[in-house]
N, C-alpha and C positions, 0 to 999 in steps of 0.2 A: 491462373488467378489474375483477376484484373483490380487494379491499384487505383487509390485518388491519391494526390500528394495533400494530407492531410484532410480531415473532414471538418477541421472546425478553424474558422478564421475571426482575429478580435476585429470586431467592428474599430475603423478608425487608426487601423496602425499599418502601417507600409510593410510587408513581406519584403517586398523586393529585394534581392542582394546583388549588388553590381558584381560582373564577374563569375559568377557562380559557377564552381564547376561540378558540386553533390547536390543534390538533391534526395528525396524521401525515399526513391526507387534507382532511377537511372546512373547507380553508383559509379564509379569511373565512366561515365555513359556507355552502359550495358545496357541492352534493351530488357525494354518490358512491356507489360500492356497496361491499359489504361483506361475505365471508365467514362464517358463523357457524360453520360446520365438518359433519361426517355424525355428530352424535350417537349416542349406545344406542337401545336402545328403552328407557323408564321404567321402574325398577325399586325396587319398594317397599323392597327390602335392600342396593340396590347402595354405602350410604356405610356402616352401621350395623350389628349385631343387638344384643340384649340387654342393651340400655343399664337400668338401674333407676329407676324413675319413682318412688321410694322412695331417702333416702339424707341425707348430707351436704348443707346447701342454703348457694349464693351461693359456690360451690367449682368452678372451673372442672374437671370429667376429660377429661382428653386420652387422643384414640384414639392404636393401636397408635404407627400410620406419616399421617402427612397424607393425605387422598386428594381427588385431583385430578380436578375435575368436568368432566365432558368438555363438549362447545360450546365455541366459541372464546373467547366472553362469560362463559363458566360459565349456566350455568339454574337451575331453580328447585327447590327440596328438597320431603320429602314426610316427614311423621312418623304413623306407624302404630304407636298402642297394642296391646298383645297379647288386651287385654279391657277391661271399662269400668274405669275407673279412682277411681269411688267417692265422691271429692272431683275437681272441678276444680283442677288441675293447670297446672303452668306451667316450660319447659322452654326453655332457650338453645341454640341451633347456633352452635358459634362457628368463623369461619373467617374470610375473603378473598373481595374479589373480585380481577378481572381484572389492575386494576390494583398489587394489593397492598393495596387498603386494608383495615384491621381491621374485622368487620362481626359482626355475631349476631341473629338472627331468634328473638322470643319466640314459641313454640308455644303455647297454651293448647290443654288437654284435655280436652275436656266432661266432666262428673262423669258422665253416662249412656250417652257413645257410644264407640264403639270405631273408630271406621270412620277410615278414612287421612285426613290434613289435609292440605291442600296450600300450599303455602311461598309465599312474596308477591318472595322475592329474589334475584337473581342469583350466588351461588355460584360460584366459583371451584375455591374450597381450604376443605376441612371441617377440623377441628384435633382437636376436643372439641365437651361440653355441658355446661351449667351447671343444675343446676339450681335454680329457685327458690321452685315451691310443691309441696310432694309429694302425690302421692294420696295416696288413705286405703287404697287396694286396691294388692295385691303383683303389680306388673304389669310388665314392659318396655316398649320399645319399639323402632322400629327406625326408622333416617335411609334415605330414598332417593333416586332423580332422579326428577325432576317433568317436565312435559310443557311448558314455557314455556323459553323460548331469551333470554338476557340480549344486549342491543345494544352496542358500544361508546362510542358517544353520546347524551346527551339530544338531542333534535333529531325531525326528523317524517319515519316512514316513509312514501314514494309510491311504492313498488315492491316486488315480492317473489320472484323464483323457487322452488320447493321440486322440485330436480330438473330434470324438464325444464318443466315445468309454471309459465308466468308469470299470476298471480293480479290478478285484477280489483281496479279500483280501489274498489268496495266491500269486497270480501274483504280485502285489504289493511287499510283502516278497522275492519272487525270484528276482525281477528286484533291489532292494537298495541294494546297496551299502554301508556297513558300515564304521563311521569314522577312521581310523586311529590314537591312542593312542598315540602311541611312542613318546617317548620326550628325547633330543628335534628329531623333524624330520631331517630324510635326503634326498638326492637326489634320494633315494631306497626306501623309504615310500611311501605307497598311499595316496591320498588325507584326511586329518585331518577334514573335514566338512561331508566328505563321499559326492557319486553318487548316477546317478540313469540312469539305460540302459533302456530304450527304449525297449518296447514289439515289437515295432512294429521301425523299424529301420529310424531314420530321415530320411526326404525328400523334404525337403523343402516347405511341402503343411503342416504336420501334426503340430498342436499347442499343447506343452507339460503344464500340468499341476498337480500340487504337492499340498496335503495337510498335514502338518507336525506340529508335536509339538516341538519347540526347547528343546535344554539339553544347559543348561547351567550349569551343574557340572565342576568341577575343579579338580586335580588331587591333591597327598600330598606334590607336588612343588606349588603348585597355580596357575597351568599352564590350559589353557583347553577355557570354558564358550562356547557359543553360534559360537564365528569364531573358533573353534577348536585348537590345538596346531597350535605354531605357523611356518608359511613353512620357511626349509631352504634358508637362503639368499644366492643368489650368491656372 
């Protein structure tokens, strides 16, 4: 049987529990398996378009309406300049993950490339961006979904179906994505729960599945358990 750790989250309230060492499945962290959902396929426009890389800086803009990143865990972002951007640049996504928690992913824009960057965090709920270094060139940019699938636990993945297909215990090893330590996080850390890529790349038919043992270890601050350190707030 494959598990979600709960299906219904209150818009606006922090899940997060520092430390945590139960959760809805991985009881003394025992394994289980886990749901990740039948994502999109990745789309370089599907949160954003014509954001200004150019503007107001250390001001949070909030898009229209929230938009809700599909994967059960939420996945991972993608920012794609419209041209070089002249000066290196520096750019916040700010949203949520799964749990509710308040998160933001610093982009840096290379002064000479233009080419899509791919996002280090698991995503939930996109809100706004902040900007905080602006090019020197009059450029946009656009938010998308990335090809990495966020986990419900820190803990170690030894299983994986994608479909009907169960994946080797090497494959497995090359596809996770390990948590992220650092404490506390910043907007330049990878995900504290740790990923997992996809052998075979979403497409909206393939249904992901994970079996994992939770970690709920604690660091020598007390920081840590089963949601991982915890994400920088905007």
């Amino acid at each position: 049987m494959s598990l979600r750790d709960r299906k219904f989250f209150q818009v606006g309230v922090n899940m997060y529990v520092p430390g945590a060492q139960y959760g809805a499945a991985p009881i003394h962290q025992a394994p289980a398996r886990f749901d990740l959902g039948i994502p999109a396929t990745a789309a370089p426009a599907a949160v954003a378009t014509g954001i200004s890389a150019q503007g107001t800086l250390n001001v949070i803009t909030y898009l229209a309406l929230p938009i809700t990143i599909d994967g059960t865990y939420g996945r991972s972002l993608t920012y794609t300049p419209s041209g070089v951007p002249g000066t290196n640049n520096l750019t916040d996504i700010i949203g949520y993950d799964y749990l509710g928690q308040p998160m933001f992913e610093r982009i840096t824009g290379a002064s000479a490339a233009s080419a899509l960057i791919a996002g280090l965090k698991a995503f939930k709920t996109v809100i706004g961006t902040r900007l905080i270094l602006a090019a020197s060139n009059a450029i946009t940019f656009t938010i998308g979904t990335g090809l990495v699938l966020g986990i419900p636990y820190k803990g170690k993945i030894f299983a994986v179906k994608e479909g009907a297909t169960e994946l080797t215990f090497a494959q497995v090893n090359t596809a996770s994505v390990a948590p992220v330590l650092t404490d506390p996080a910043t907007g330049l850390t990878g995900e504290p729960r740790g990923m997992y890529t996809p052998l075979t790349a979403p497409n909206g038919v393939l249904q992901y599945e994970i079996s994992m043992n939770g970690d709920g270890s604690v660091n020598a601050a007390n920081n840590g358990g089963l949601y991982g350190i915890r994400h920088a707030a905007f």
